[in-house]
C-alpha positions as CSV (number, residue, x, y, z in Angstrom):
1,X,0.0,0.0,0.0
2,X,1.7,3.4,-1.0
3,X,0.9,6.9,-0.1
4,X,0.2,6.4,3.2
5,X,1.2,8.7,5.8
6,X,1.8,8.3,10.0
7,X,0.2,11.7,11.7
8,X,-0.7,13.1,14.7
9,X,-4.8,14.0,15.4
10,X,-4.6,16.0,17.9
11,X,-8.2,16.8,18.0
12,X,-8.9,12.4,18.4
13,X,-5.6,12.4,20.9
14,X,-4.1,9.7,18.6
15,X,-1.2,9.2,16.1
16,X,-3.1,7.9,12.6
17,X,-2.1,6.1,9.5
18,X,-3.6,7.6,6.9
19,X,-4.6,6.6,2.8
20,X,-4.6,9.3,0.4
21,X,-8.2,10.1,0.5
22,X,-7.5,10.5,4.0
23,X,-9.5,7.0,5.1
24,X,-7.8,6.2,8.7
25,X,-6.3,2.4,8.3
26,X,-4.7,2.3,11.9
27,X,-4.3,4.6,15.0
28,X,-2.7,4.5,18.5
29,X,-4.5,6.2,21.2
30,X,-2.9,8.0,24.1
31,X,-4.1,10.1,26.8
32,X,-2.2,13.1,28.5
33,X,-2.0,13.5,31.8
34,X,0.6,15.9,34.2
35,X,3.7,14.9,33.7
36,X,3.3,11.8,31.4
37,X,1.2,10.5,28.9
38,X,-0.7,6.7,28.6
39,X,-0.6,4.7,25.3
40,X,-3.7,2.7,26.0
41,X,-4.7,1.0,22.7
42,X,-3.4,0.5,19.3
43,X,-5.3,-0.9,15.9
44,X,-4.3,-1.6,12.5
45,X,-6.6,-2.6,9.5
46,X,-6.4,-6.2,8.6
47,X,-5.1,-5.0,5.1
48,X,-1.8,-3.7,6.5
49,X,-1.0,-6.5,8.7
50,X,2.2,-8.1,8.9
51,X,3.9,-5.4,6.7
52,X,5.5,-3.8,9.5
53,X,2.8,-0.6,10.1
54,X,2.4,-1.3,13.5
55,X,5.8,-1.0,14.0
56,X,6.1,2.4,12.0
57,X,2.8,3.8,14.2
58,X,4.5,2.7,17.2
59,X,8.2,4.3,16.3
60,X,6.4,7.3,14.7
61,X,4.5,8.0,17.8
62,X,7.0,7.5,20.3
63,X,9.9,9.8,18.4
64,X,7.2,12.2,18.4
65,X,6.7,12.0,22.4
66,X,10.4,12.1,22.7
67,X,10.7,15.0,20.7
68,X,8.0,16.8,22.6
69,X,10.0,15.8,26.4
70,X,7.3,13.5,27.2
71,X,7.1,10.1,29.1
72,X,5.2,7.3,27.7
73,X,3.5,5.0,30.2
74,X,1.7,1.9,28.0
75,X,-0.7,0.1,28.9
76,X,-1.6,-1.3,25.1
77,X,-0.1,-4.7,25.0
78,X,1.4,-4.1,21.4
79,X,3.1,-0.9,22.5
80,X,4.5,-2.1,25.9
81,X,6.3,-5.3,23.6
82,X,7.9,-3.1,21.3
83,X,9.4,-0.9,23.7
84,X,10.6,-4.0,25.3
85,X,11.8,-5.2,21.8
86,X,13.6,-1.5,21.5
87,X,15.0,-0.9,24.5
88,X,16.4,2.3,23.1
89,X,13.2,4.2,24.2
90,X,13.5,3.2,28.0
91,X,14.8,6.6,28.2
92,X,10.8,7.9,28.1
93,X,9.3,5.4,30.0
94,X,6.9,7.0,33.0
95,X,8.3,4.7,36.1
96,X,4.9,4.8,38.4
């Protein structure tokens, strides 16, 4: 699948991938709170599966965070094991 494009929604409080009509095929959620923010729950379409989206969404988002000087505390199974996977983003983990 070309043209499609990882952004942040601000006004859905989500990081989307995107077709070019702008059709949403995959999101991860988050939630801001005070000084960190929760990655609760991440989807991708069935038609992107297994060719490696979830993994850009997940990178996309989390540079993003980083960029921004903000903490990431997941609770979405998918995120939490590729942070494990990438243990080069430890450095933004929230520790409750």
């Amino acid at each position: 699948m070309a043209d499609l494009a990882i952004t942040e929604n601000t006004d859905e409080h989500r990081y989307e991938i995107r077709d070019a009509e702008g059709g949403v095929l995959g999101y991860l959620e988050y939630l801001s709170r005070d000084d960190f923010t929760v990655l609760p729950h991440t989807e991708v379409d069935r038609s992107l599966r297994g060719q490696g989206w979830g993994d850009r969404l997940a990178r996309f988002a989390l540079d993003d965070l980083r960029a921004k000087g903000v903490k990431v505390y997941p609770t979405c199974p998918f995120v939490e094991r590729w942070m494990e996977r990438h243990p080069e983003y430890e450095d933004i983990r929230h520790q409750p």
